[in-house]
C-alpha positions in Angstrom: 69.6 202.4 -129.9 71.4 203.5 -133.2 70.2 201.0 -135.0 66.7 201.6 -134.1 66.7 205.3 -134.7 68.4 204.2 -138.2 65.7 202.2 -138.7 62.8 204.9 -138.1 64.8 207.4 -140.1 64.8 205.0 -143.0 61.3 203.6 -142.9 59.8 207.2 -141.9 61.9 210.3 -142.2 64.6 209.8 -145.3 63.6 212.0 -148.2 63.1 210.0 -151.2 65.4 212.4 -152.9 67.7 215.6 -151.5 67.8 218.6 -153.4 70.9 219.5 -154.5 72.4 222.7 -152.6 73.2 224.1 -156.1 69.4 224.3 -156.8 68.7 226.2 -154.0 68.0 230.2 -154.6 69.5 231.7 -151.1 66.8 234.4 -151.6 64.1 231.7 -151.5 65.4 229.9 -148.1 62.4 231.1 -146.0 62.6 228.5 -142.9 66.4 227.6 -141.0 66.1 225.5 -138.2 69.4 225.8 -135.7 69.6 222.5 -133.2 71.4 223.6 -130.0 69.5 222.3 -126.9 72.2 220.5 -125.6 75.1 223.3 -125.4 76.3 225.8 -122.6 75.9 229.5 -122.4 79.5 229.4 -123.7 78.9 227.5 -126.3 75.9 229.2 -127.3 77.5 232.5 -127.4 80.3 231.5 -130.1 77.1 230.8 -132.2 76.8 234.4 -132.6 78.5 234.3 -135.7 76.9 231.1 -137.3 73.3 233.1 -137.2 75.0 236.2 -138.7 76.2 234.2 -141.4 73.0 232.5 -141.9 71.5 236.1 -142.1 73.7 237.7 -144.5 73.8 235.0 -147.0 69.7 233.7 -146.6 68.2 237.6 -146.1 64.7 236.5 -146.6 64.7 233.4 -143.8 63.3 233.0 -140.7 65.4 231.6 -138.5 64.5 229.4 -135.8 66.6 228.5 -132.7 66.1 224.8 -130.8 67.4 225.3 -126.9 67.1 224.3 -123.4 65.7 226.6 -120.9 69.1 226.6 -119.4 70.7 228.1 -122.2 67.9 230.1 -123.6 68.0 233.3 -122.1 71.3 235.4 -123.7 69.6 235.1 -127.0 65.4 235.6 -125.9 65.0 238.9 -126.6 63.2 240.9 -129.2 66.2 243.4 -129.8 68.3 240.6 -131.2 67.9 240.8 -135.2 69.9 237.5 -135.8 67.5 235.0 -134.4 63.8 235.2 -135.2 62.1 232.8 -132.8 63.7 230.5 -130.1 61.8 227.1 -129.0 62.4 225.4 -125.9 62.9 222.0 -125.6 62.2 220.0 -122.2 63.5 216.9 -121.7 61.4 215.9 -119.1 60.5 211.9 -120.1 60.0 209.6 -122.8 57.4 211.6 -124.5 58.9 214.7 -124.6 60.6 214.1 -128.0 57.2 212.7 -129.5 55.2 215.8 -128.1 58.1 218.4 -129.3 57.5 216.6 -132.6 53.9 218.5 -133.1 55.3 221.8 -132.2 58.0 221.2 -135.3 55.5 219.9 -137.9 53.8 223.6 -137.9 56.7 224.7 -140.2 58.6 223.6 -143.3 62.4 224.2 -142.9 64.2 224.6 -146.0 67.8 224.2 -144.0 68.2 222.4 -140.5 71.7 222.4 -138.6 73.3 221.0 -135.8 76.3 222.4 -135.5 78.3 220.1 -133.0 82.0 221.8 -132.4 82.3 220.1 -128.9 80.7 216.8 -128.4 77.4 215.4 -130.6 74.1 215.2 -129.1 71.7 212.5 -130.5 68.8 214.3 -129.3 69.7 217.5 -131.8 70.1 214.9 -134.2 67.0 213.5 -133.8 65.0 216.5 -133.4 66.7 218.1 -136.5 65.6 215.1 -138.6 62.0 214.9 -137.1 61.2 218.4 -138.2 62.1 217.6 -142.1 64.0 219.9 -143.2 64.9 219.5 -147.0 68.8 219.6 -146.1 70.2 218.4 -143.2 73.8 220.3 -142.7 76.0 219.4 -139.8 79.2 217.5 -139.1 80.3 213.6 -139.1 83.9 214.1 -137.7 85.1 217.0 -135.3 88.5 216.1 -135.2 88.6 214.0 -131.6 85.1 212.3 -131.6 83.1 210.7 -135.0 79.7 211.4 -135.1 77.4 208.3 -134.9 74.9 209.9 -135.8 75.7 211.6 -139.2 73.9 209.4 -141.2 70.9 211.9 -140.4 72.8 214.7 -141.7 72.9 215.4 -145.8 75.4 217.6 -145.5 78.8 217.2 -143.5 82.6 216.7 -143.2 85.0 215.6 -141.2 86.9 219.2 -139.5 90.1 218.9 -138.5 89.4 221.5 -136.0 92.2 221.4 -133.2 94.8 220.2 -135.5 94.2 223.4 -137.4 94.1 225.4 -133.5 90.4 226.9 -134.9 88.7 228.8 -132.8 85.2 228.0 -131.6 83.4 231.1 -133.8 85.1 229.9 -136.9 84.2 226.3 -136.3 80.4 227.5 -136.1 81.3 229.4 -139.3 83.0 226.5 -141.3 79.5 224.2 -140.7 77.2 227.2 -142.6 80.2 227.3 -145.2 79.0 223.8 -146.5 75.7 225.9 -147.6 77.7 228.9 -148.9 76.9 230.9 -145.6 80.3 233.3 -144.3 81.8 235.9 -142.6 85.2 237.4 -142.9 87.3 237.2 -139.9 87.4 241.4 -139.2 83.2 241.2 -139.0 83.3 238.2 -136.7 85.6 240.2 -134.2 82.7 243.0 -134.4 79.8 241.2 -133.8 78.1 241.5 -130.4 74.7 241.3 -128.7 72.1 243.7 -129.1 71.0 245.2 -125.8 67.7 246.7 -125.3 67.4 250.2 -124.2 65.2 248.5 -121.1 68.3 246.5 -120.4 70.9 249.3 -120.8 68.6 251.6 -118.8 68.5 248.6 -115.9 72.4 248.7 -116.0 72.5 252.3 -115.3 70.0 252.2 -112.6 72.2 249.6 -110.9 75.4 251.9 -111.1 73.6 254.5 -109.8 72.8 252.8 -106.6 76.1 251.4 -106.2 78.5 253.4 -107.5 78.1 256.8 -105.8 82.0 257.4 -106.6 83.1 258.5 -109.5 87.1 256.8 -110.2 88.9 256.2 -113.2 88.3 252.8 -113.9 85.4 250.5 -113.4 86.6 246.6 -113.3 84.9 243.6 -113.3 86.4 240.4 -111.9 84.2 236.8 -112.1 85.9 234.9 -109.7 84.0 231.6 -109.9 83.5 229.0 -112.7 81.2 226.0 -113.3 84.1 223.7 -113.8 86.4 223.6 -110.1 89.3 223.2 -112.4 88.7 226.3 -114.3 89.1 229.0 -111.4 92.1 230.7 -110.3 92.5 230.6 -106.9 90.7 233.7 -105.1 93.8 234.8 -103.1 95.5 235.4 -106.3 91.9 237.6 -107.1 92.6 239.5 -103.8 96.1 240.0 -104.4 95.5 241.6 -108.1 92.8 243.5 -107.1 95.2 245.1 -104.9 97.4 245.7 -106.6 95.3 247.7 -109.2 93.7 249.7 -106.1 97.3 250.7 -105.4 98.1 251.5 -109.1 94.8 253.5 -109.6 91.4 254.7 -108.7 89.1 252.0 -109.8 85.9 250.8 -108.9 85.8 246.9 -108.5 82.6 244.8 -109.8 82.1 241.0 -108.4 79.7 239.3 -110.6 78.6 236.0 -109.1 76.5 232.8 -110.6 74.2 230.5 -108.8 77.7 227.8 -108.8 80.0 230.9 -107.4 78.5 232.1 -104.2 81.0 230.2 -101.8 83.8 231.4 -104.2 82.6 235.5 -104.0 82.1 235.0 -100.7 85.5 234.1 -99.4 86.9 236.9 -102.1 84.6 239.5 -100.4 85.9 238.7 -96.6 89.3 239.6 -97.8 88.5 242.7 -99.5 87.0 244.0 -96.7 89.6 242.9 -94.2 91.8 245.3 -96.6 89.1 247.8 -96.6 88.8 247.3 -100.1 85.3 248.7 -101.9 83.7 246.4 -103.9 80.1 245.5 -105.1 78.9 242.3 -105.9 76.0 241.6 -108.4 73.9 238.4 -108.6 71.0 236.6 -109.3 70.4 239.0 -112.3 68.9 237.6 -115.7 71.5 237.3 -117.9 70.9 239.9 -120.5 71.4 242.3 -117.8 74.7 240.8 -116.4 75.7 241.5 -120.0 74.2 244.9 -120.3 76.3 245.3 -116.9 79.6 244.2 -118.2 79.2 246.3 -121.0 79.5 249.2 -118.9 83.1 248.2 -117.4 86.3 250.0 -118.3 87.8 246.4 -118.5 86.6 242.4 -117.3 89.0 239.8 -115.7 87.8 236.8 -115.5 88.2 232.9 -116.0 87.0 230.8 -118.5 83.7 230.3 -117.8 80.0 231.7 -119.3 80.0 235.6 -118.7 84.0 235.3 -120.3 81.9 234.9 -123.2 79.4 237.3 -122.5 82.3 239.8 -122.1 83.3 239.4 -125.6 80.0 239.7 -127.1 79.1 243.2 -125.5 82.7 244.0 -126.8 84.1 245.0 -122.8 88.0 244.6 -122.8 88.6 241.0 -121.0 91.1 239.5 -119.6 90.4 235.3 -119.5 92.5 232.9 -117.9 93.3 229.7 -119.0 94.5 226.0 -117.5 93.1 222.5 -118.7 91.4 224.9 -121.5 92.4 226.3 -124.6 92.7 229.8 -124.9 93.3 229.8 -128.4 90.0 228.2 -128.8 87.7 229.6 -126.3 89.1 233.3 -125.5 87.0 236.4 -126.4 88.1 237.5 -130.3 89.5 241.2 -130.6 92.8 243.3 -130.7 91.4 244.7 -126.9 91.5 241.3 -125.4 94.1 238.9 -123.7 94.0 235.7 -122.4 96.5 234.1 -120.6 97.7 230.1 -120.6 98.9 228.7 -117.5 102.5 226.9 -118.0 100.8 223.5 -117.3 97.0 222.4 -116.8 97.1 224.0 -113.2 95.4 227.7 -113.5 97.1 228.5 -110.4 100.4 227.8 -112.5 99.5 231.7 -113.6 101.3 234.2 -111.7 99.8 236.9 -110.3 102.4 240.1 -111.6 101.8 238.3 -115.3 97.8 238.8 -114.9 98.5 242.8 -113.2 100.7 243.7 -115.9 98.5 242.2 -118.9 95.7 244.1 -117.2 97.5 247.5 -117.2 98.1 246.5 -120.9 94.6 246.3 -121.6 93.1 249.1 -119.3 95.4 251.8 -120.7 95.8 251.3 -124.2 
């Protein structure tokens, strides 16, 4: 399959000549194509940064975001000034590469990227290459896996990313640095989505219905996690959340994903067996989860997609960490703390370690 899609590129797609980044006037960059479709809310999220870059240095561009409809959503709104349209791409069959190919041809890109920090999808390649762009800017090496696909890139290096313990914002920053594109560290710590005043005004409708007591402290907990490995155990939930119920007057929040209803559910029968008060909020879009979470006091949570979320609506969070790395996947910020289990095991995190991180956080 390389080989053939080598051979395409070649015969149909290879410029005859690449202009040389030098030659390029930032202020004339008018089209940026961003290739993500294969990547997770998470890693979508830590992209934040790679689109502000983009912006600051390329002010006159459009900038165009490639995604799945499953990872779509926490960017699709207008009220985000980063991103300035997002196409979906549905890999449904055979032809649905061919047919996304007339939807790219409508636009010349000046600059397309696929910025691969985790693993490297051939589709983004492919797609990035079919649409033309005049530079091609991602990576060949990411410091565990080699990209076989980098001869459709013009631009790239090899990182040495985990070596160097670089967090997954800076890695989307160090691929727009090959095209001259920054941020300083300080403004990457302050970026964060751009609720609506719709979906701040949603948020505050749901509090009002819920919340009909007024404590000191409103707390968020996100029991569940796509990945069975990465969830603490929900006793040890139950057993902090009592422990903060003793220590003060706090409302508690349970947000819940279509993977985490079993998981909410068994946390939920023992809060109420000790007559805890709780609320639970689900099947919400996205956007308003975050809107949500923006309105909490303080988030505890593992690593999973709304720990990311967390971060980005700048909501003190607490993320837990086993087969993961916190260093590279916790929320950025001085108000945040992650925690690493001793070994792979999350459950290898004790319980009076999380409760007195958390009364750290809450109550500085």
């Amino acid at each position: 399959m390389r080989s053939l899609i080598k051979l395409y590129y070649n015969l149909f797609l290879k410029p005859e000549t690449t202009p040389a980044l030098s030659s390029i006037d930032p202020a004339k960059v008018k089209n940026i194509l961003v290739v993500r479709q294969h990547n997770q809310l998470g890693d979508m999220v830590c992209s934040l940064p790679l689109f502000a870059a983009l912006k600051n240095k390329f002010i006159n561009s459009h900038i165009t975001l490639i995604c799945s409809k499953d990872n779509n959503s926490i960017f699709d709104s207008p009220s985000e000034k980063y991103i300035d349209e997002i196409l979906l791409y549905n890999k449904s069959g055979p032809l649905s590469l061919w047919n996304f190919n007339n939807t790219l041809k409508q636009k010349k890109y000046d600059i397309g990227i696929v910025p691969s920090t985790v693993s490297f999808s051939r589709t983004s390649h492919i797609i990035n290459a079919m649409a033309k762009p005049k530079i091609k800017v991602g990576v060949s090496d990411n410091g565990t896996i080699r990209n076989k696909y980098n001869f459709l890139l013009d631009i790239k290096n090899d990182f040495e990313w985990s070596k160097e313990k670089r967090h997954q914002a800076s890695r989307n920053i160090d691929i727009v640095k090959q095209v001259g594109a920054s941020l300083a560290d300080d403004k990457i710590e302050k970026l964060h989505l751009h609720l609506s005043e719709e979906e701040k005004k949603e948020a505050q409708a749901f509090f009002k219905k819920h919340f009909h007591l007024h404590k000191r402290y409103l707390v968020g907990f996100h029991p569940g996690a796509g990945k069975v490995q990465n969830r603490w155990s929900v006793e040890n939930f139950a057993e902090l959340i009592e422990k903060l119920n003793e220590k003060h007057e706090c409302n508690f929040l349970l947000t819940s994903g279509p993977m985490d209803e079993e998981t909410v559910r068994h946390l939920s029968d023992i809060l109420m067996h000790k007559k805890i008060d709780f609320t639970v909020v689900s099947g919400k879009h996205i956007r308003i989860i975050a809107a949500i979470i923006n309105s909490l006091d303080m988030y505890v949570t593992n690593d999973t997609g709304t720990m990311h979320v967390s971060g980005a609506v700048n909501t003190k969070t607490v993320s837990l960490f086993g087969p993961t790395n916190g260093w590279e996947w916790a929320p950025l910020g001085k108000q945040n703390a992650y925690i690493q289990g001793s070994s792979s095991d999350i459950n290898s995190i004790k319980v009076d370690e999380v409760f007195k991180t958390c009364l750290s956080v809450l109550e500085q």
